[in-house]
C-alpha positions as CSV (number, residue, x, y, z in Angstrom):
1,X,156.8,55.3,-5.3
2,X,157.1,58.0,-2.5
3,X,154.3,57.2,-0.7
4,X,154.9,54.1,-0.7
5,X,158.9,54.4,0.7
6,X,156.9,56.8,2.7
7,X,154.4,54.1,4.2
8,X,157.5,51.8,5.1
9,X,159.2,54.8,6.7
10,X,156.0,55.0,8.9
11,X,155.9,51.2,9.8
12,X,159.6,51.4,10.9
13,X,159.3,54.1,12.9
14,X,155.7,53.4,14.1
15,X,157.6,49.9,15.2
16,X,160.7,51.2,16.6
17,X,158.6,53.6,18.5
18,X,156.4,50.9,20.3
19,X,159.7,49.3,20.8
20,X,161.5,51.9,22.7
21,X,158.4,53.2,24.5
22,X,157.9,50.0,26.0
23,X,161.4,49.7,27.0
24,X,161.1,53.4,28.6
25,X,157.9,52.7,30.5
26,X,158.6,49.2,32.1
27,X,162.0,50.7,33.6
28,X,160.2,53.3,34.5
29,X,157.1,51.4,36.2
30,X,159.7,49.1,38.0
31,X,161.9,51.5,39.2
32,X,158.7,53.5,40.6
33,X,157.3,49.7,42.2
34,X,161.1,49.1,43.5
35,X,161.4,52.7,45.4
36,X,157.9,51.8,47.0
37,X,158.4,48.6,47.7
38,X,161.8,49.1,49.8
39,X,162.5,48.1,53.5
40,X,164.9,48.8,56.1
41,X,167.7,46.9,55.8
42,X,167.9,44.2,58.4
43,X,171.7,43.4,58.0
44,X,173.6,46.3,60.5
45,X,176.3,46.2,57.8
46,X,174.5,47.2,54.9
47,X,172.6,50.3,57.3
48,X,176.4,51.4,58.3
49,X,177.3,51.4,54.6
50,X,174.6,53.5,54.0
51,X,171.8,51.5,52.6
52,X,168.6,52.9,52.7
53,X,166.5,50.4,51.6
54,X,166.2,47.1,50.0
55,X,163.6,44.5,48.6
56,X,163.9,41.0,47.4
57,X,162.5,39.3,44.4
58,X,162.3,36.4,42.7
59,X,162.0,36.0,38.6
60,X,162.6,33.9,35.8
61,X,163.9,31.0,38.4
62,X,166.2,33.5,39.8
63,X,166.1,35.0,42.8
64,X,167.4,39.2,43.2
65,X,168.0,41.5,46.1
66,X,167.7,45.2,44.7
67,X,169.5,47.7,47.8
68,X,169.7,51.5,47.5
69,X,171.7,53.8,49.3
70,X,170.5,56.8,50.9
71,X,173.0,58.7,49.0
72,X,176.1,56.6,47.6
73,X,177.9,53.5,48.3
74,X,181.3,53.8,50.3
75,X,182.8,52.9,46.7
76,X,181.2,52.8,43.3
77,X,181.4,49.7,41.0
78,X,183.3,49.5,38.1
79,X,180.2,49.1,35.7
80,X,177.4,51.5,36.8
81,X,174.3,50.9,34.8
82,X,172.2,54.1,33.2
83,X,168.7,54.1,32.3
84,X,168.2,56.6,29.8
85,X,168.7,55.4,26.1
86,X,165.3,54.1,26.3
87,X,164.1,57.4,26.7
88,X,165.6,59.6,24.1
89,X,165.2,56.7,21.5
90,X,161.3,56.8,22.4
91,X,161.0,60.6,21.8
92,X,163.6,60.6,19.1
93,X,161.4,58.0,17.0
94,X,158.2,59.6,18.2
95,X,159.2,63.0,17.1
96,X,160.3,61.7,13.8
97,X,157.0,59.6,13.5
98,X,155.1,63.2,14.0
99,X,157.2,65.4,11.2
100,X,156.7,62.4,8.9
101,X,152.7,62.4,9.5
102,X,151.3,65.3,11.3
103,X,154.0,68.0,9.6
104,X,155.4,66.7,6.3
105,X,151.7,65.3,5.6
106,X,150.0,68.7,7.6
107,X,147.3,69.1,4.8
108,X,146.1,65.4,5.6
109,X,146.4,65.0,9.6
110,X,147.1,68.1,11.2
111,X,144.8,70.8,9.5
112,X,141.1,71.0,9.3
113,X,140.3,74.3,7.6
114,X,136.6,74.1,9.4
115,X,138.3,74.7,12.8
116,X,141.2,76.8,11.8
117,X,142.5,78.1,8.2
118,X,145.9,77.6,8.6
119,X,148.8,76.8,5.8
120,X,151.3,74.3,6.0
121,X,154.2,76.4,7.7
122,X,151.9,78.0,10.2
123,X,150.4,75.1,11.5
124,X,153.7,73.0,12.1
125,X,155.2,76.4,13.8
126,X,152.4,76.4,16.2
127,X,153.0,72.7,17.2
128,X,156.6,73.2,17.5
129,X,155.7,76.3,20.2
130,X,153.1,74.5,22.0
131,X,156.3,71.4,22.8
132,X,158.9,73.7,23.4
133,X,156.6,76.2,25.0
134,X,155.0,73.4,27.2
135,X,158.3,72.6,28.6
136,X,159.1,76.3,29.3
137,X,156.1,76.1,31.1
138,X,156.3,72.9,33.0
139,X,159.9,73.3,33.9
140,X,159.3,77.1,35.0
141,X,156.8,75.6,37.7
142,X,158.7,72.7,39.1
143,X,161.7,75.4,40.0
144,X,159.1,77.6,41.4
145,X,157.9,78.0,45.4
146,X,154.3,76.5,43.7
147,X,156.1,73.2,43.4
148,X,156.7,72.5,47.1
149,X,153.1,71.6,48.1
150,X,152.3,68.7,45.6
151,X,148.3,69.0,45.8
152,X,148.1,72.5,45.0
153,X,151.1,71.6,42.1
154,X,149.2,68.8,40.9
155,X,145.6,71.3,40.5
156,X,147.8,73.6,38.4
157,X,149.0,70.9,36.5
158,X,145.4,69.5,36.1
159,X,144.9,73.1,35.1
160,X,147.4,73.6,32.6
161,X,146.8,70.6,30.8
162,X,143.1,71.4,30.2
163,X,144.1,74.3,28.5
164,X,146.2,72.4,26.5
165,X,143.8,70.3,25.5
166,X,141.5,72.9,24.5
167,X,143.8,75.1,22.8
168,X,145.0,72.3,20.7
169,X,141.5,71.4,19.8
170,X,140.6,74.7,18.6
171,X,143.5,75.4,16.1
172,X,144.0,71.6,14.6
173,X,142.3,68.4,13.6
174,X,141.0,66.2,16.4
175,X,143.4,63.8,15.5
176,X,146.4,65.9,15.1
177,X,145.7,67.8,18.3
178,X,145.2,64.8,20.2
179,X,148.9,63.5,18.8
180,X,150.5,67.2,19.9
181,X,148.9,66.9,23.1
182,X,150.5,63.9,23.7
183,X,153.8,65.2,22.2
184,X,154.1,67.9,24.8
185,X,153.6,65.4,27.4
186,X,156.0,63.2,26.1
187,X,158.5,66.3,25.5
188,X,158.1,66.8,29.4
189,X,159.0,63.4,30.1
190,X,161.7,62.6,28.1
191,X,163.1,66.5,29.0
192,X,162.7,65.7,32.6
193,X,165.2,62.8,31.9
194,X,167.4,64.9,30.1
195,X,167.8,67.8,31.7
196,X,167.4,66.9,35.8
197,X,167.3,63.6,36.0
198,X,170.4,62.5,34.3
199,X,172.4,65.3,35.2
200,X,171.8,65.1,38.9
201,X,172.9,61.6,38.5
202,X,176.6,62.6,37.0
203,X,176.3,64.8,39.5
204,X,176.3,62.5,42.6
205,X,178.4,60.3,40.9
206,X,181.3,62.7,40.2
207,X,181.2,63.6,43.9
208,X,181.1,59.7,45.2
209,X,184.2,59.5,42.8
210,X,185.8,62.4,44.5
211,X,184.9,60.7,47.9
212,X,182.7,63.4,48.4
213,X,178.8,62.9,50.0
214,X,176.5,63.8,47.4
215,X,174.1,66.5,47.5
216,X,170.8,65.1,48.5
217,X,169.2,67.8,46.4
218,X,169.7,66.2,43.2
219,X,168.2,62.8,44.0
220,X,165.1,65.0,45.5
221,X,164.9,66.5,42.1
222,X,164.9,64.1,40.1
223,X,162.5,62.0,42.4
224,X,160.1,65.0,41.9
225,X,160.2,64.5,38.2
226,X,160.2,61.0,37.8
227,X,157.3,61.1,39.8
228,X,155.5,63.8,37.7
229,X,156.5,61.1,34.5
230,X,154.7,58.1,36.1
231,X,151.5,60.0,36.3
232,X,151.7,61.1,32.4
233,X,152.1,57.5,31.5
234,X,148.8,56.4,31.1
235,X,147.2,59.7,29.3
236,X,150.0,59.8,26.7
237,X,149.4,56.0,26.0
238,X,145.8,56.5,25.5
239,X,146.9,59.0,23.0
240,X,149.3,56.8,21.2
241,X,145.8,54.9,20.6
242,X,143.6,57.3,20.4
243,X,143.8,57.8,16.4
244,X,141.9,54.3,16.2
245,X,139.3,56.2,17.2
246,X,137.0,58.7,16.2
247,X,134.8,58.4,18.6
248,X,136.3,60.2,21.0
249,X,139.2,63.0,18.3
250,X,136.4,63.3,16.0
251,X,133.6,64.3,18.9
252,X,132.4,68.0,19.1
253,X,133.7,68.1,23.0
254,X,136.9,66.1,22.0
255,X,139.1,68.4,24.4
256,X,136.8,67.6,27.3
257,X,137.0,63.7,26.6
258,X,141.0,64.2,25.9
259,X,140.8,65.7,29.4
260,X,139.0,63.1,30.9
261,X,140.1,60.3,30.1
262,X,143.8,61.7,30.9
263,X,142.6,62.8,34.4
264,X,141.0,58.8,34.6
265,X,144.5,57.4,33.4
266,X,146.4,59.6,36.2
267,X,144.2,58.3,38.4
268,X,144.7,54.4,38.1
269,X,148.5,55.5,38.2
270,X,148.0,57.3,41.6
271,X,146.2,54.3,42.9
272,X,149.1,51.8,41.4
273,X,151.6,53.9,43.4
274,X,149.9,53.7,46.6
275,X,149.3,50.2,46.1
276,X,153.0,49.6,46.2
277,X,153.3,52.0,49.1
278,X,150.7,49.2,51.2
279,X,148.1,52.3,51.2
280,X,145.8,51.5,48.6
281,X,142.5,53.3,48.8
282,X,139.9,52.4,45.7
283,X,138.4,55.8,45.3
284,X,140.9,56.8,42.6
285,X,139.8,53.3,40.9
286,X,136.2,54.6,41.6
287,X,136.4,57.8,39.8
288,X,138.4,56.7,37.1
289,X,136.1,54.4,36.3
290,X,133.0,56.5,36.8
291,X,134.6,59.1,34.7
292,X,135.5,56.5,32.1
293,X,131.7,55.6,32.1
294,X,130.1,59.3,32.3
295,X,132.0,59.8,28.7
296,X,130.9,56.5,27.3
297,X,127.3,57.5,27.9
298,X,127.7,61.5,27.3
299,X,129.3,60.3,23.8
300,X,127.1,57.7,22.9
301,X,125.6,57.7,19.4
302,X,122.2,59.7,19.3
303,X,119.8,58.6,16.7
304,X,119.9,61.4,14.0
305,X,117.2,62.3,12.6
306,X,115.2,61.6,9.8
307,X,116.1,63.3,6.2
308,X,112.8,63.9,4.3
309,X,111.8,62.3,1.0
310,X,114.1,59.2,-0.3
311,X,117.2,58.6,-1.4
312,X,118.5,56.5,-4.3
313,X,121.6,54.8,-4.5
314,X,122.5,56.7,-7.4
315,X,123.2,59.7,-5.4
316,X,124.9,58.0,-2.6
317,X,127.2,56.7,-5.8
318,X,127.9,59.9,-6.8
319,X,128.9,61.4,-3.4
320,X,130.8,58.6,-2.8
321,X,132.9,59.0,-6.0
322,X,133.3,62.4,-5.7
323,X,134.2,62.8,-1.6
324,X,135.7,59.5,-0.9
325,X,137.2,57.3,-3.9
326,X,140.5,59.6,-4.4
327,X,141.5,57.3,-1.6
328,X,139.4,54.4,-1.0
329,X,139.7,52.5,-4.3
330,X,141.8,49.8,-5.9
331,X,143.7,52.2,-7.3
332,X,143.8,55.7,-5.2
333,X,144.9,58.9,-7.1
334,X,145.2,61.2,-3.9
335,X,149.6,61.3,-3.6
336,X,149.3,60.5,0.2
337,X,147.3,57.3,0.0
338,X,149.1,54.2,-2.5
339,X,146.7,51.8,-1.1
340,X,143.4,52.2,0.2
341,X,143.3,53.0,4.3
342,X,142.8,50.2,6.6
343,X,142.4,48.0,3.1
344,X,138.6,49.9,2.7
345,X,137.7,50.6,-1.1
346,X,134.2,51.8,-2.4
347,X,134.6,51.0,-6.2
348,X,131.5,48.7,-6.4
349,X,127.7,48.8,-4.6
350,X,128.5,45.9,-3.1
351,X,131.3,47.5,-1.1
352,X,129.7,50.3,-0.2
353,X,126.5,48.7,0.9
354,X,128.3,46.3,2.8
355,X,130.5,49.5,4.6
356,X,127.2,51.6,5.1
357,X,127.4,51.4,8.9
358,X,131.4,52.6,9.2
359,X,130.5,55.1,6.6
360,X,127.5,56.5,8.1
361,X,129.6,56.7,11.6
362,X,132.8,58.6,9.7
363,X,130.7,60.7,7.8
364,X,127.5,61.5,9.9
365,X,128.1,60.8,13.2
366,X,131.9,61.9,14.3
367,X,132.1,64.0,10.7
368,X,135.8,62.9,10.6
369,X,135.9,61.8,6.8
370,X,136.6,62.5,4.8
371,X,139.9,63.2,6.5
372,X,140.3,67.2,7.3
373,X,137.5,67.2,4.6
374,X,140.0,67.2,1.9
375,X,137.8,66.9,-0.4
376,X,135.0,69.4,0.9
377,X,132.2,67.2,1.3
378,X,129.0,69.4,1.9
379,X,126.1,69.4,4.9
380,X,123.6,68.3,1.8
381,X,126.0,65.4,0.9
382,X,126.2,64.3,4.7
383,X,122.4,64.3,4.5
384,X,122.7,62.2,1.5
385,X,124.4,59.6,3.6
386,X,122.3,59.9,6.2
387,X,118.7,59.6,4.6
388,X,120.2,56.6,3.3
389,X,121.7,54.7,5.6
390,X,118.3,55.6,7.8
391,X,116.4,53.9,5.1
392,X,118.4,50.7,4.6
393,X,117.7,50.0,8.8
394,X,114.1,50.3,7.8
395,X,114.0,48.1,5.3
């Protein structure tokens, strides 16, 4: 009965999460379009009130007319509205989603003793440090005089993130390091938000209330760091995804495809921005997509090769029961598994015969099942599976 209360606390949250992050990233894609798509204003009135900028649009058989002010309005409305709920609830479910999977279930998603030997307690503290610590970090830089020339900022931040990416690959499972990396992203945005964004904002609205000009400083700020959030979009999506996929977690160079196909994802986000700025250039299309293609063909599946002698199904049966069956059956007997994963079960030939493929790709080729090799599945067993499945694409 735990697991399975535990199963529907996942789905909620899982739910709630895709909820809130898409809340969090539309406002923040159309606030990024609406600053870059702004034009002088062509009423005199509206410049001598201060308006900076303004754009029309028209939507859902209405039409709108967004204006911003360079830095307040000669008197603020009544009913100011605040975009930052959608935040907090997206990390707030996210972190939640992670101690429920990757920290309560550690054993099962965040360790694999073959990279690191780690118990329970030691791995969740280093998670925790990498978040906080990557926010230290990040935060650190932005207030420092590195922060004022926004290439050379961006190489150290291309920098830092590749060493995230391999340090998180070296003490935790492909899967779970691919989650944390996305976690300290995500920590960064959503304290961005919290911590300069929002602030400055009460800020400059306390002094408009006092009749006071705002400090322009604030709204540079937090410019600076929405910006920085709009370029992690994309990579920490892809990692929101990326468990579907072993192909990439489960790969031997997984931090250098993690890095990859982050640095392709900033890329179509850099070229989305100038786009709305009416100075797009294709080349960070280009490389994106060459990058995205160099990793498809670097990772493609390499024929393996050939065990000697011949393998019965007997012994396929055996491994099978032994490595794989606590959780793929009818009725599973490993605690964090009440059903079988993804519906999968290997109880009959006919079931495993008919999965021989997937289970040749899980076990062989990525070498992510069994799952953090919970069940110690040996190099002679993989060759099992492999001299097997070779033989049933000969015959």
């Amino acid at each position: 009965m735990e697991a399975y209360l535990l199963d529907w606390l996942n789905l909620l949250l899982r739910w709630l999460h895709v909820i809130t992050g898409v809340a969090w990233i539309g406002a923040s894609f159309y606030f990024i379009w609406l600053d870059n798509h702004l034009e002088a204003p062509r009423d005199p009135a509206d410049d001598a009130k201060g308006v900076g900028g303004e754009v029309w649009s028209v939507h859902g058989g209405g039409f709108y007319h967004a204006q911003k002010y360079k830095l307040a309005p000669p008197q603020l409305p009544e009913r100011l509205h605040w975009f930052k709920w959608e935040a907090y609830t997206t990390w707030l479910s996210g972190m939640f989603l992670t101690a429920l999977l990757y920290w309560y279930g550690a054993e099962v998603y965040l360790i694999d003793r073959a990279v690191a030997d780690f118990s329970a307690p030691e791995a969740v503290a280093i998670a925790i440090a990498f978040i906080v610590g990557g926010w230290i970090v990040y935060d650190l830089l932005c207030k420092s005089p590195l922060a004022r020339d926004t290439r050379v900022f961006g190489v150290i931040l291309l920098l830092l993130t590749a060493a995230l990416a391999w340090g998180l690959c070296e003490l935790f499972s492909g899967r779970g390091a691919y989650l944390h990396f996305g976690a300290v992203l995500g920590t960064i945005m959503v304290a961005n938000v919290f911590f300069v964004i929002i602030p400055g904002q009460k800020r400059m609205v306390a002094a408009a209330e006092r009749g006071e000009a705002p400090d322009p400083i604030h709204g540079e700020r937090g410019k600076q760091r929405s910006v920085h959030n709009t370029y992690f979009t994309l990579p920490v999506l892809f990692v929101m995804t990326s468990n579907h996929f072993a192909m990439a977690y489960g790969h031997e160079y997984n931090w250098l495809i993690l890095i990859a196909i982050s640095l392709a994802g900033a890329l179509i986000r850099i070229y989305f921005v100038a786009r709305h700025k009416g100075k797009a250039s294709l080349l960070p299309v280009v490389f994106a997509v060459a990058i995205l293609i160099a990793v498809a063909v670097a990772i493609a599946p390499r024929p393996q090769a050939a065990g000697a002698g011949e393998v019965s199904f007997s012994q396929v049966r055996n491994v099978m029961n032994a490595r794989c069956t606590s959780c793929h059956s009818d009725a599973p007997v490993h605690p964090a598994f009440p059903v079988a994963p993804l519906g999968i079960v290997f109880d009959s030939q006919e079931q495993i015969v008919n999965e021989a493929e997937r289970i040749y790709q899980q076990t062989v080729v990525t070498r992510v099942m069994p799952i953090g090799n919970l069940t110690s599945m040996t190099e002679e067993e993989r060759q099992i599976i492999a001299t097997w499945y070779q033989g049933l694409q000969r015959d």
